[in-house]
N, C-alpha and C positions, 0 to 999 in steps of 0.2 A: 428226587426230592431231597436225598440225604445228602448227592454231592452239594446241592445247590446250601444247607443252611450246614454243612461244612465247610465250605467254604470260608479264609481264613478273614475278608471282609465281610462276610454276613450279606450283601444284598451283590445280587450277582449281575447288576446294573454299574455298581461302584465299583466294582472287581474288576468288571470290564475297562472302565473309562480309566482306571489307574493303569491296566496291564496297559492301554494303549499311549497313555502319558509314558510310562516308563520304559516302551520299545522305542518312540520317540528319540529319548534323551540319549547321549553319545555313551558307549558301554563304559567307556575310561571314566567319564564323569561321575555314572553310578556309582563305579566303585569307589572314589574321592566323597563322595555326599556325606559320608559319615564324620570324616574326616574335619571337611567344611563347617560341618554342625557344632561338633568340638570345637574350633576355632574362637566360633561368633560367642559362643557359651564361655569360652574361657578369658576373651577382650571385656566381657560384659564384666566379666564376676570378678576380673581384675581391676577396672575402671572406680567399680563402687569400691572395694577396699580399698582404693588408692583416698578417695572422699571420706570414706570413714576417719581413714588415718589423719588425713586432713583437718575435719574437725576435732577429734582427740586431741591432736595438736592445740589449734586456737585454744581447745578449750582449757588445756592445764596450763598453757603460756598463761591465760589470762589470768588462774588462777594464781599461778605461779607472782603475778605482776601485782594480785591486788594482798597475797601474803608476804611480799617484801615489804619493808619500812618506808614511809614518802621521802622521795628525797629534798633534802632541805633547798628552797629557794631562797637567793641572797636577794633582795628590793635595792634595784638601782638608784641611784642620788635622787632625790629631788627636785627637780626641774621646775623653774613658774610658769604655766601655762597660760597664755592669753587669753581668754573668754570668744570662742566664735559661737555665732549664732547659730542655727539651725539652715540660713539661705547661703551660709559664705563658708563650706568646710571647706579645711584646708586644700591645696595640690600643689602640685610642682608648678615652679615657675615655668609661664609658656615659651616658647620656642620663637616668635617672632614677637617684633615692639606692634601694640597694639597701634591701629593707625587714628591717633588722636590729637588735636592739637588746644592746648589748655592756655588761656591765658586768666589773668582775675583784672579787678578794675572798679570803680568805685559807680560808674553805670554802665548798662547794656551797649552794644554796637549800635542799636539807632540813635545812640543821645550821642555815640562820639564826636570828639572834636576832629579836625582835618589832619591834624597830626598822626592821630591816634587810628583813623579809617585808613591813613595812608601805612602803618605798616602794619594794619587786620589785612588789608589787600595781598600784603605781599608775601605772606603765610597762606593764605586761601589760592591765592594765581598762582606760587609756585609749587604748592600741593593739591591739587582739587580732587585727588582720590582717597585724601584726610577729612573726617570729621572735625571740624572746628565750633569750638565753644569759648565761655565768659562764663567766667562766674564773678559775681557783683557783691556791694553792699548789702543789697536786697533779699538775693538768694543764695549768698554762702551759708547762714546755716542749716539751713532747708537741705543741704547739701551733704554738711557731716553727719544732721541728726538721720538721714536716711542711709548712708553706708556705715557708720558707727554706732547705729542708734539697735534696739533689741533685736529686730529682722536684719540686719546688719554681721558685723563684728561684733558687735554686742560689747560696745566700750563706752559707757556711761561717763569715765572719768574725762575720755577726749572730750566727747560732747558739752559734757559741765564746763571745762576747760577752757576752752575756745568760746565758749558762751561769756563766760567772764571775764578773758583775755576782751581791756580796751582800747590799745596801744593798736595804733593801725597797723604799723610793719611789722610788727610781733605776728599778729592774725596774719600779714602776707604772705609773711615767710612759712609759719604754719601750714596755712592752707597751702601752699604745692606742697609741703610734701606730703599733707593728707593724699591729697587726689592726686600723687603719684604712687602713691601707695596701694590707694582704694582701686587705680582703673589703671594707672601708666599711660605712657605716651610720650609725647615732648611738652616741658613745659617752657614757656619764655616771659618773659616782662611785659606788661605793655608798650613800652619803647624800644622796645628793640624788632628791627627789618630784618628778613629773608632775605640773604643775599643768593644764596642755593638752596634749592628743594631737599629737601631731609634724607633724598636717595642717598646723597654725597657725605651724609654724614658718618656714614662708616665705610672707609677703603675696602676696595673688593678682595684686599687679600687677605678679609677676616669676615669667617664664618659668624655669622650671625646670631645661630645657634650659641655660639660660645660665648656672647654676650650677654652681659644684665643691666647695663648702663652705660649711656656716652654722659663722661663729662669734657671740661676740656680747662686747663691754666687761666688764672685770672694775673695773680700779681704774682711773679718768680721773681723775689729782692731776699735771699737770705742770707747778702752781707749785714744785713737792719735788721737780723734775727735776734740781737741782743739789744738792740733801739727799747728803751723802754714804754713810748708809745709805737713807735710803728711796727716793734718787735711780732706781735700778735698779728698782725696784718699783712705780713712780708711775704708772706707762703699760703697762695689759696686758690681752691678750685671756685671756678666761677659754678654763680646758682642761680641769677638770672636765665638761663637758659641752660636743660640739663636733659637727656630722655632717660626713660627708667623703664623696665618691664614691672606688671603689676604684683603688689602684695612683695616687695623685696624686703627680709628681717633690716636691713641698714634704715632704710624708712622708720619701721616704725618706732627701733630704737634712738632713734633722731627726733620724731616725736616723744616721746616719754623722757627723754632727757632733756629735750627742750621743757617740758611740764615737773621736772623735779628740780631744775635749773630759777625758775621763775617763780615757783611756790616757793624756794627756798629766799630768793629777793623779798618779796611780800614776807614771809616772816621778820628776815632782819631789821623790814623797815617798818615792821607791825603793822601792817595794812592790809587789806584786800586784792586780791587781785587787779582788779580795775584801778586800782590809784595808784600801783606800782609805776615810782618814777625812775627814766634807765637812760643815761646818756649815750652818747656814739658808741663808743669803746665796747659797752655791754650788749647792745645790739647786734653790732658787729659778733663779738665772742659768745653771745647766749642764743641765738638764732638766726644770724647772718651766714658770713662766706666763712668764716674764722670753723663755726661750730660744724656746721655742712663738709667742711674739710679735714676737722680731728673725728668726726663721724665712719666718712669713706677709710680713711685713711687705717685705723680701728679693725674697719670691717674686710680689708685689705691682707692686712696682717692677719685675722682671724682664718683666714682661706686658701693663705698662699699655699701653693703645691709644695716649692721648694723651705724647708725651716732655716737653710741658711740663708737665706733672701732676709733684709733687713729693711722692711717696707717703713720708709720714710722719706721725705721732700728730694730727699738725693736722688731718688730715683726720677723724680718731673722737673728735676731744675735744668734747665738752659736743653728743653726737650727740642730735638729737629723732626723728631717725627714720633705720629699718635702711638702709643704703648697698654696693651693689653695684659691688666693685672688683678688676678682674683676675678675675672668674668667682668670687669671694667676696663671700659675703652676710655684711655686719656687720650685727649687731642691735644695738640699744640695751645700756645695761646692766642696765635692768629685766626683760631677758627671762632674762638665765643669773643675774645677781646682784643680785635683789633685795634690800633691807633689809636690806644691810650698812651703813647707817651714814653714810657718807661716797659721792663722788662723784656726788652726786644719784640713789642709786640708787632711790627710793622705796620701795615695799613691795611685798608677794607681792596684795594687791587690787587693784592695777594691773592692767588690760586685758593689756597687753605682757609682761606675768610670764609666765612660762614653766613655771617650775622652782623651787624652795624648796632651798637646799644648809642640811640640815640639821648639817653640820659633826661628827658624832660619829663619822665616820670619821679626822678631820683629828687625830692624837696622835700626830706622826712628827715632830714638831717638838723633842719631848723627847727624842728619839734624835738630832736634829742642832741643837742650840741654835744660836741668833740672838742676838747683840751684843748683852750686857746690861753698861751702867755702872754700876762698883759702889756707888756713891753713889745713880744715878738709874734705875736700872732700864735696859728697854725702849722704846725709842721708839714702837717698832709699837700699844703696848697705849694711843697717842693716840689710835688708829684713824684715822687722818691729820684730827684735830680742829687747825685750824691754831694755834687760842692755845692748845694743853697741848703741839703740838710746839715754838711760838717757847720755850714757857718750858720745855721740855728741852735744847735746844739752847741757852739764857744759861745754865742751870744748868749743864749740862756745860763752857762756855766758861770761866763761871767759876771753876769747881772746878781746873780747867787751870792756872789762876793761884796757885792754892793753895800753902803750905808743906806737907811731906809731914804735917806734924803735925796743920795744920788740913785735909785729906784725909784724915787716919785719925779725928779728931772728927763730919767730916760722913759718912763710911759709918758712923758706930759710931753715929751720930743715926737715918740713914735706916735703919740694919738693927732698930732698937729699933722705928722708926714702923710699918717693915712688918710685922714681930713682932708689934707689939699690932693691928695691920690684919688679920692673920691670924687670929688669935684671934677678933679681935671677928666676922669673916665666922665662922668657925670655932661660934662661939657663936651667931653668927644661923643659920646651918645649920640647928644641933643643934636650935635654937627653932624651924625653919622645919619641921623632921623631926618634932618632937614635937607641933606643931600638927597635923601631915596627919595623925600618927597616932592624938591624940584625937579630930580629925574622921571619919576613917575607922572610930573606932573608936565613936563616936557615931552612928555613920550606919547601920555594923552593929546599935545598941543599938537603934534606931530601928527599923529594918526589922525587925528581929527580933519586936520588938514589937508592929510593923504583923500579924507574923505570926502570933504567936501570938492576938494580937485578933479577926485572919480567921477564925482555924480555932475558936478558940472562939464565934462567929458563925454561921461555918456548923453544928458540933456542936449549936449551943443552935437551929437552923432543921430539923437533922435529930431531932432529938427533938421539936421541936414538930410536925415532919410526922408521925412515928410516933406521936405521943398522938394528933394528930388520925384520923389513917389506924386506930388501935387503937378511938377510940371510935365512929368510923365504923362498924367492923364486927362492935362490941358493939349497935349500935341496928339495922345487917341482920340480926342474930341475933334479936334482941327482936320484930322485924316480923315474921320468918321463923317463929318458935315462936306469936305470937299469929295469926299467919295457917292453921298447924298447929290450934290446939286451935279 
């Protein structure tokens, strides 16, 4: 009884079950167990102090960080911010041209004319994996009060803007580049044909990615850079037909410069918006090709990689091939304005054609006249031919010299010349009209008569079938009764 509550575990069940674990275990290990015990004991109790010291740490850094002095921040410049709304924040321009294709026009595609369906056709059939749209008289402001309007960009000034803008090509010009602005894509004129699917409009040996715009050369004449009307006209990116990825800063600062440009007209001429009167010349340089191209060109220089690049016309004059500047793809001027005439533009057979500007949208010119001398006309109608403009330019210099007497002799010469000029086109017309319509009218006499030859042809073939078919079945009759009797 005494060995047993002697015993140094006290129950001689547990004394047991332990002696027999412990003969179990390998003799080398028992003796190591102590050993082992220490170990786990001493990784623990070094682990937490390692934590303690840890926190101790953070915590007198922090103190440390919140008894230093604040250090002074310097507030960067000022910047104007645009007002976005809450559906349009900002991001990076995207990586491919959205596949869109924009024209405007004064009614929708079912009321087009033949002209006008004929080159919607050729935009739609040589891209059919493009979205194509119009926007109209009807529904352009529908249009900006929805992407400028508070859910929008939240640009109330556009929206008023354009609301009050009454001059129809003012709002033309406007609206593309709202809505290349607001959505991107390709924009074109209503006259102007797809000569190639929009694949071709950037060579393959430019990343795409690297792109934020194809334009391409309209007018390269910057010998007439110092012309004092054609001067401003001589050097420009065509705008009839341009693609943009959406939301590009050159947009919208093209917008807003076009709106501090035309408010500042209406002031000089104390007027409203709406009754701003503006000839060719201002069109042309306040929201035409002129403006669209000290715009790019601005935005150009604003970006170039290299600062000794000195990004001006030198660089797109007498181009042989497209050139990629600031994320702008210029093309030749064979691909937007072929067979115009002048700047070596060549023809719509050209490889590089692009596009055909059939120009029967272009009659806005007669609502804003361009500088005609009353002796010498128009310079423009040189078509920047250099010897018809040196000899309007002596004529004009020397009429300058004139007595007002002999200046009312030479408009009273030149208004006679063009008088009978008129006529005579007038009369060739009439002769050119009366020809298509005896030919047309020959043509009809022709076919007609083709026709009726046919059908008396065929008449005189189906009677010939019926005699023969008739006596055919006069000799199975005959066979028929003598086989009878």
């Amino acid at each position: 009884m005494m060995s047993k509550l002697g015993s140094p575990l006290g129950s001689p069940t547990l004394a047991a079950t332990t002696a027999q674990f412990r003969n179990r275990l390998p003799t080398q290990f028992r003796r190591c167990l102590p050993i082992y015990v220490a170990a786990i004991i001493l990784i623990f109790f070094t682990f937490n102090l390692n934590l303690f010291h840890s926190r101790v740490r953070e915590v007198t850094s922090n103190a440390a960080a919140l008894a230093r002095p604040p250090v002074p921040v310097v507030a960067a410049p000022a910047v104007p911010i645009t007002p976005v709304g809450p559906a349009q924040t900002p991001k990076a321009v995207r990586t491919e041209f959205p596949r869109k294709i924009w024209q405007t026009w004064k009614v929708n595609p079912l009321r087009f004319e033949e002209r006008d369906i004929n080159t919607a056709r050729s935009w739609v059939g040589k891209n059919p994996d493009y979205r194509y749209e119009v926007l109209t008289d009807d529904n352009d402001m529908k249009y900006v009060e929805w992407h400028f309007g508070p859910e929008g960009f939240n640009r109330p000034d556009i929206v008023n803007f354009y609301r009050d803008v009454k001059a129809a090509i003012v709002k033309a010009d406007l609206l593309r580049y709202i809505v290349m602005y607001a959505e991107g894509g390709l924009y074109a004129d209503i006259d102007v044909e797809a000569l190639k699917p929009l694949s071709k409009f950037i060579p393959d040996r430019y990343n795409v990615k690297d792109i934020d715009m194809v334009i391409g050369v309209e007018i390269d004449e910057p010998d007439w850079k110092d012309h004092p009307i054609l001067g401003p006209k001589s050097r420009s990116f065509c705008q009839w037909t341009f693609m943009c990825k959406p939301q590009l800063p050159v947009m919208m600062r093209l917008i807003e410069q076009i709106m501090t440009w035309l408010n500042g007209v209406a002031k000089e001429q104390n007027v409203p918006l709406a009754d701003v009167k503006l000839d060719f010349d201002q069109i042309i340089s306040g929201t035409g090709p002129s403006a669209f191209t000290t715009a790019i060109l601005a935005e150009m220089d604003l970006h170039k990689e290299d600062p000794n690049i000195k990004v001006d016309w030198d660089l797109f004059h007498d181009l042989q091939e497209s050139k990629l500047v600031s994320r702008t793809l210029v093309l030749t001027v064979e691909a937007f304005a072929a067979g115009q005439g002048h700047s070596d533009s060549g023809n719509h057979d050209a490889r590089a054609a692009l596009v055909r500007h059939h120009y029967h949208a272009s009659n806005w010119p007669s609502r804003h006249p361009r500088y005609s001398h009353p002796a010498y006309g128009e310079v423009e109608k040189c078509n920047w031919n250099d010897e018809c403009v040196k000899t309007w330019d002596k004529n004009v210099e020397a009429f300058a010299k004139m007595s007002e007497e002999e200046q009312r002799k030479i408009v009273a010469q030149k208004e006679q010349e063009r008088k009978e000029a008129a006529e005579k086109a007038k009369a060739e017309e009439e002769k050119r009209k009366k020809d298509r319509e005896e030919a047309e009218k020959r043509k009809k006499e022709e076919e007609e008569k083709k026709r009726k030859e046919a059908e008396a042809k065929k008449a005189e073939a189906q009677d010939a079938k019926r005699k023969e078919e008739e006596e055919k079945r006069k000799e199975e009759e005959k066979k028929g009764w003598l086989h009878f009797s």
